[in-house]
C-alpha positions as a printed Julia matrix, in Angstrom:
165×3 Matrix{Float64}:
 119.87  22.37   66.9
 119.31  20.76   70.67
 122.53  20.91   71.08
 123.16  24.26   71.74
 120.69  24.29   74.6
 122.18  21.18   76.01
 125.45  22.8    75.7
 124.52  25.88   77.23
 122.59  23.95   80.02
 125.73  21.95   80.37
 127.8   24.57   81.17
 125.65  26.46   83.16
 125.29  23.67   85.54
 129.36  23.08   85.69
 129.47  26.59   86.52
 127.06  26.44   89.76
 129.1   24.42   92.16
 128.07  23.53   95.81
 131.57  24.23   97.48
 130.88  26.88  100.02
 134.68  27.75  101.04
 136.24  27.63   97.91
 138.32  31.11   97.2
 137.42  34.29   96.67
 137.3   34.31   92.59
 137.72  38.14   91.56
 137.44  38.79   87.76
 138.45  42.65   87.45
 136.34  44.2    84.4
 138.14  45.01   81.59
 135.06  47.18   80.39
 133.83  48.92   83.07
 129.61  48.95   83.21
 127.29  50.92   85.02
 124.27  49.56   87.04
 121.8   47.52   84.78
 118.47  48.77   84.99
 116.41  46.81   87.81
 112.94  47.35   89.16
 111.68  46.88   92.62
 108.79  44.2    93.35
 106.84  46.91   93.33
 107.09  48.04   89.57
 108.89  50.87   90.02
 112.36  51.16   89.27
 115.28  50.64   91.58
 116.11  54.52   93.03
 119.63  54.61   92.2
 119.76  58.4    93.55
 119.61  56.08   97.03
 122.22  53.99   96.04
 124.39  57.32   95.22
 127.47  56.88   97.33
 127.35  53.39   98.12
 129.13  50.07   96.98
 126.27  48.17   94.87
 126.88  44.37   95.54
 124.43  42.93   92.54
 124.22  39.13   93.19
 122.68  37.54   89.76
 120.68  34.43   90.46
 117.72  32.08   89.32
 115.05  30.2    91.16
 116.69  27.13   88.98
 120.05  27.34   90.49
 120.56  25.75   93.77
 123.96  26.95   94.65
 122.21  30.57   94.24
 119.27  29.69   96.42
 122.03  27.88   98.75
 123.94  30.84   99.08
 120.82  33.19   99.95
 121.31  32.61  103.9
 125.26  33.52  104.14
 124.01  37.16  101.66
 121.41  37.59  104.61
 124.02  37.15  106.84
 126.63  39.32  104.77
 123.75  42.37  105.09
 124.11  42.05  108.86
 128.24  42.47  108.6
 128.5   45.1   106.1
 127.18  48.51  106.94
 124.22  49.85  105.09
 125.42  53.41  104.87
 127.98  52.12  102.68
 126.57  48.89  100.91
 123.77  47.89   99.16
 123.4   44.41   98.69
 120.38  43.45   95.32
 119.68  40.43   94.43
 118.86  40.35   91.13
 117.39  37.85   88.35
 115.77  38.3    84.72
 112.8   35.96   85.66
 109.09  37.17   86.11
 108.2   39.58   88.92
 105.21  36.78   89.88
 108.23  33.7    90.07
 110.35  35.8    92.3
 107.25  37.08   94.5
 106.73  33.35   94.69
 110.15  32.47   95.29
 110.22  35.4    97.96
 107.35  34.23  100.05
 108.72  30.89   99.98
 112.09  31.66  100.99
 111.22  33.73  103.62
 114.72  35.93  103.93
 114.2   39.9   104.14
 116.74  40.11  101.07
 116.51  43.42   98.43
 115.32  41.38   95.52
 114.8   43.41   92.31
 114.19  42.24   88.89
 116.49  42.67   85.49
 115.31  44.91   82.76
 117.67  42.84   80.62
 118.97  39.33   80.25
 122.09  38.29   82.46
 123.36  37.32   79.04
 123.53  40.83   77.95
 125.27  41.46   81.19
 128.13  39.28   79.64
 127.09  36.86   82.51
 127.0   33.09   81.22
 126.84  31.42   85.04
 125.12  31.6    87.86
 125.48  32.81   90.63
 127.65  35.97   89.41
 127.96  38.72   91.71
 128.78  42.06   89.74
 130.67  44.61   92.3
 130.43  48.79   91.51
 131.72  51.51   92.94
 131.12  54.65   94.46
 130.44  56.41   91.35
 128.46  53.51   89.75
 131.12  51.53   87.79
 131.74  47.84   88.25
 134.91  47.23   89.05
 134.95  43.28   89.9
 132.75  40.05   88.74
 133.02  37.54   91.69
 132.06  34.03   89.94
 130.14  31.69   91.53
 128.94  30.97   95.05
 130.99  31.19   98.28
 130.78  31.88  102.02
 129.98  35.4   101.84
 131.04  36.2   105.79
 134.16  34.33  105.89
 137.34  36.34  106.57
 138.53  36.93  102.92
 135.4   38.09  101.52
 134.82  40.67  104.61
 138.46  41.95  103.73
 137.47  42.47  100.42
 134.69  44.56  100.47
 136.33  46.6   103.52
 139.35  47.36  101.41
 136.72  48.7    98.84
 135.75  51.43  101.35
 137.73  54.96  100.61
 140.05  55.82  103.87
């Protein structure tokens, strides 16, 4: 029976990499999902009436995973490139409110951290970081796997090309 957890550890681990500049690794969804349910560090839920109208970025992460921690500068950064009328950027994990309030005041980046209502598991997410992608109307529409440089050319491109003409 320790296997399992071993084995899921195991892969887990494989999955969070430390190469910054690798591609940009788009999984389209084959079911399209609406936003999980999040709440602020506040308690109260995440207004999704203010997210009406924008591209949710929802970057799934863990205070465990150091490529996700690693990558928590360059999604600072990526707020500063992408223009909030049009993008929201959450950062969101399934771990207690008082471990990311902890995590927060260590880390000391004015990120939109929310918590998970549900496990990343039932988001169909098995590695971290994941970054689920929806659009305009609330539907994801692409799983980008892993951790990258969020500001480099390709990325920017990507979510710009999101943006209706």
């Amino acid at each position: 029976m320790r296997i399992v957890p071993l084995l899921f550890l195991y892969f887990t681990l494989s999955r969070c990499s430390g190469i910054k500049e690798k591609p940009v690794e788009i999984m389209d969804s084959t079911e399209p999902k609406g936003i999980p349910k999040m709440i602020e560090r506040n308690g109260k839920p995440v207004d999704f009436e203010r997210l009406n109208g924008k591209i949710v970025i929802v970057n799934l992460w863990a205070t465990w995973c150091m490529p996700c921690v690693k990558e928590m500068p360059d999604l600072f950064a990526l707020t500063k490139i992408l223009p909030t009328d049009q993008f929201e950027l959450l950062l969101a994990t399934d771990q207690s409110m008082e471990t990311i309030d902890k995590f927060v005041a260590k880390q000391g980046l004015d990120l939109h951290y929310v918590q998970l209502q549900n496990s990343i598991e039932d988001l169909g997410v098995y590695a971290l970081p994941t970054t689920l992608i929806y659009d305009l109307s609330g539907k994801e529409i692409h799983r980008l796997l892993g951790d990258r440089g969020w500001t480099n050319e390709k990325t920017i491109l990507l979510f710009k090309n999101m943006l209706p003409e």
